[in-house]
N, C-alpha and C positions, 0 to 999 in steps of 0.2 A: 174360153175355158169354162169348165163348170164350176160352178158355187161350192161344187166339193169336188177336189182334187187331189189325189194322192202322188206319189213319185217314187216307184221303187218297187220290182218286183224280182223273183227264182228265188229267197229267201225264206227260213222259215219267218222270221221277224216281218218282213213285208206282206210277207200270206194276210196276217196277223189282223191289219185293220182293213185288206178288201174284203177278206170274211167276213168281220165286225158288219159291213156295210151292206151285205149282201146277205148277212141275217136278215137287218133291219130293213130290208128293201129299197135299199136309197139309190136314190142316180147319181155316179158320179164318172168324173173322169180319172185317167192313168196315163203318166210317163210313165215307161214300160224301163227306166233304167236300173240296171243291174250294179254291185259293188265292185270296187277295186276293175270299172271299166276305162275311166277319165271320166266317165258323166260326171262322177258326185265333184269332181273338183274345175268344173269349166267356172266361167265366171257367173257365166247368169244363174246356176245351180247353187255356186255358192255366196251371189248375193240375196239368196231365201234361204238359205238356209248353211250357213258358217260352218257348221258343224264337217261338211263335207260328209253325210253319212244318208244311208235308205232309211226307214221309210221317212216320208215328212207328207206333212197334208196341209192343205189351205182349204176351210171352209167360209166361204165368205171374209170376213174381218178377224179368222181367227187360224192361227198360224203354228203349228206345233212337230215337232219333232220325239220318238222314240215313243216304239210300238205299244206299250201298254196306256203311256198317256192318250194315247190317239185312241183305242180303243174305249179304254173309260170317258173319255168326251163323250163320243159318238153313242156309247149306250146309255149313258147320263141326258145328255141333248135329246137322242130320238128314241129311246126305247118305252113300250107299249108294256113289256114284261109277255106280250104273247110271243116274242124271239128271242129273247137274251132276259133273265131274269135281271132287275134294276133293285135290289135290296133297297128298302126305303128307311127302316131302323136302323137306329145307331150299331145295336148288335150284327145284325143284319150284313150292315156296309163293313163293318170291322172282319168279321169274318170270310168276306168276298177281297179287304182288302190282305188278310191275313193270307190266302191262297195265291192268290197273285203273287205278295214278294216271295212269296216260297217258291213260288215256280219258277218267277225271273233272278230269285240271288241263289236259289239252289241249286237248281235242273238248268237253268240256260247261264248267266255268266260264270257261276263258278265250275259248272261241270263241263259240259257242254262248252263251249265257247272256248276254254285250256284244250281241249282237243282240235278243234278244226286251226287254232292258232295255232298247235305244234305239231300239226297229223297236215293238213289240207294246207294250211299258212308257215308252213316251216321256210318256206324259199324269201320269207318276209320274216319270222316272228324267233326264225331257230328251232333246231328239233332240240325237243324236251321226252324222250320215251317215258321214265321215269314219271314225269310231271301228270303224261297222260293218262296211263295204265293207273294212278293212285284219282284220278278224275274220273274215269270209266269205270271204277270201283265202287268210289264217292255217289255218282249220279245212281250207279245201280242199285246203292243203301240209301238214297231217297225216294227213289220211287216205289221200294219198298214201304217206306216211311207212308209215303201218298194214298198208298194200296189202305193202311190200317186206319188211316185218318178218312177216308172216303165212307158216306154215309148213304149212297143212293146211287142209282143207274148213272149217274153225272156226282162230278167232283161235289157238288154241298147238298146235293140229293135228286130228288123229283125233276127241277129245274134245270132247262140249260141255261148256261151264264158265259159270263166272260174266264172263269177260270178254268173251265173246260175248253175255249178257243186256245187260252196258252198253254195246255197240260195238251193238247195234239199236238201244236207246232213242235214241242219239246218228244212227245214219244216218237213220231217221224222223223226227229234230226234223231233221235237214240239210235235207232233204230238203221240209220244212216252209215254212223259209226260204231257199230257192234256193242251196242250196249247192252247186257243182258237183262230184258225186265220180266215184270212178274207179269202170270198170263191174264189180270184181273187188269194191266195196262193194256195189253192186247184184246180184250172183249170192250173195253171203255173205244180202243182205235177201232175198232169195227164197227160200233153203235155210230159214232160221230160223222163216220165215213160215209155213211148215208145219208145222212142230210144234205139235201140237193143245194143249198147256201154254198157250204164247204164244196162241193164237185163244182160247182161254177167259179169260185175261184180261185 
C-alpha cells in the first residue's frame, strides 16, 4: 500500500481529498469503495476506521477521517502555495478557515445533505418534502450569500485554495439536486472545471 492512501470514492466529499492530492501532485493510492455498499462496515474497514463512513486516508503514521480535515493536512503538510494557496497569517488562515465552515455547515450539511437524506435517502432516512423544499431554499440564499462575499476569480480572490475545492464539490451536488444558483456560481464551476487536477480525479 502507499504512504498515502485514501478509501472512498462517486461522492462529492470523497472527490474532496483525491483533488486536494492531485492539486498537489502527490502519489497515492485508492480503495475505490463507495457508501451505503457493505464496504464501509466489513471488519477490516472498520478496524481503521469505526466510524464506518468515506473518505478516510492513511498517510504514513497518520490517520484521519472526514473530508475537510484530510484536505487541510495534506495542503498544510505538502503545499508549495503554487497549487492550493496555504494562508500563513493568522488573518489569512482565519479567513480560509471562515470559508470552509461556511461551506461545510451551510451549503453541504445543513442544506445539501437534508436533501439527498429525504430526496435520494428516503428508503433509509423518511420522506421529509417539507424539510427539503425549505433546504433547497436555504442553500440557494447561501450561495447567494457566497456570491456577495466572493472577492476574485476564486472564493478569497486571486488564489486557488481549498475553499474553492469545497464551494465545487457543493455547486455540483446543487446542481445535482435542482438547486437554483446564481450565474457568478456557474462561471466560478466553469473556471475550476478546467483545471486538469479536478478532470483527473
Amino acid at each position: 500500500m502507499s504512504d498515502l492512501h485514501f478509501w472512498g470514492v462517486s461522492t462529492s466529499r470523497t472527490l474532496r481529498p483525491i483533488w486536494t492530492a492531485e492539486e498537489l501532485g502527490l502519489t497515492y493510492g485508492l480503495t475505490p469503495i463507495g457508501p451505503r455498499t457493505g464496504a464501509t462496515q466489513e471488519r477490516d474497514y472498520l478496524s481503521r476506521n469505526p466510524k464506518g463512513k468515506i473518505p478516510y486516508m492513511v498517510d504514513r503514521d497518520v490517520a484521519l477521517s472526514e473530508s475537510v480535515a484530510i484536505c487541510r493536512y495534506l495542503v498544510q503538510r505538502y503545499s508549495n502555495d503554487d497549487a492550493i494557496a496555504n494562508p500563513q497569517s493568522i488573518v489569512g488562515r482565519a479567513k480560509c478557515d471562515e470559508w470552509c465552515f461556511f461551506i461545510l455547515g451551510e451549503l453541504d450539511e445543513t442544506s445539501l445533505y437534508i436533501i439527498r437524506r429525504h430526496e435520494a435517502l428516503k428508503h433509509i432516512y423518511g420522506e421529509a418534502p417539507e424539510a427539503v423544499a425549505v433546504a433547497r431554499e436555504y442553500c440557494a440564499r447561501q450561495f447567494r450569500a457566497a456570491t456577495d462575499l466572493m472577492i476574485g476569480p476564486y472564493v478569497m480572490g486571486e488564489a486557488f485554495g481549498l475553499p474553492d475545492i469545497l464551494m465545487m464539490s457543493c455547486i455540483t451536488w446543487a446542481e445535482r439536486v435542482g438547486v437554483d444558483l446564481p450565474d457568478s456560481m456557474g462561471a466560478l464551476r466553469d473556471r475550476i472545471a478546467e483545471r486538469p487536477a479536478y478532470q483527473r480525479a
